[in-house]
C-alpha positions, 0 to 999 in steps of 0.5 A, spaced: 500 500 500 505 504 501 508 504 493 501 505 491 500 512 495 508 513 494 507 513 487 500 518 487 504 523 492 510 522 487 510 530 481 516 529 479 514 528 472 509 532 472 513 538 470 516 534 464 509 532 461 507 540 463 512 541 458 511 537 453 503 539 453 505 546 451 510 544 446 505 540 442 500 545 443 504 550 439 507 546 435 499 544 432 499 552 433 505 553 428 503 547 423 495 550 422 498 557 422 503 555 416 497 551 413 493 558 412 499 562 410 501 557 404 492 557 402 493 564 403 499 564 398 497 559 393 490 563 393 494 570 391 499 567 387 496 562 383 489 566 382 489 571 377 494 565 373 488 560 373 483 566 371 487 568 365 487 560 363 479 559 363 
């Protein structure tokens, strides 16, 4: 019983996996940002080129 109440009372990885949460979070921020300027790029540049095909 003392191991199980051990490991609950134990925050010494807590940190690291706090870390890794705001890591991931940011990095879903910077892949879905990316992802809007290329739309927005492709939608500038290859727009008027596609109108003028047609």
């Amino acid at each position: 019983m003392s191991l199980i109440r051990r490991f609950a009372l134990d925050n010494r990885g807590a940190t690291s996996i706090e870390y890794a949460m705001i890591a991931c979070v940011i990095s879903v921020a910077l892949v879905a940002g990316a992802r809007a300027v290329g739309l927005a790029l492709q939608t500038k540049f290859y727009g008027p080129l596609s109108s003028n095909l047609s």
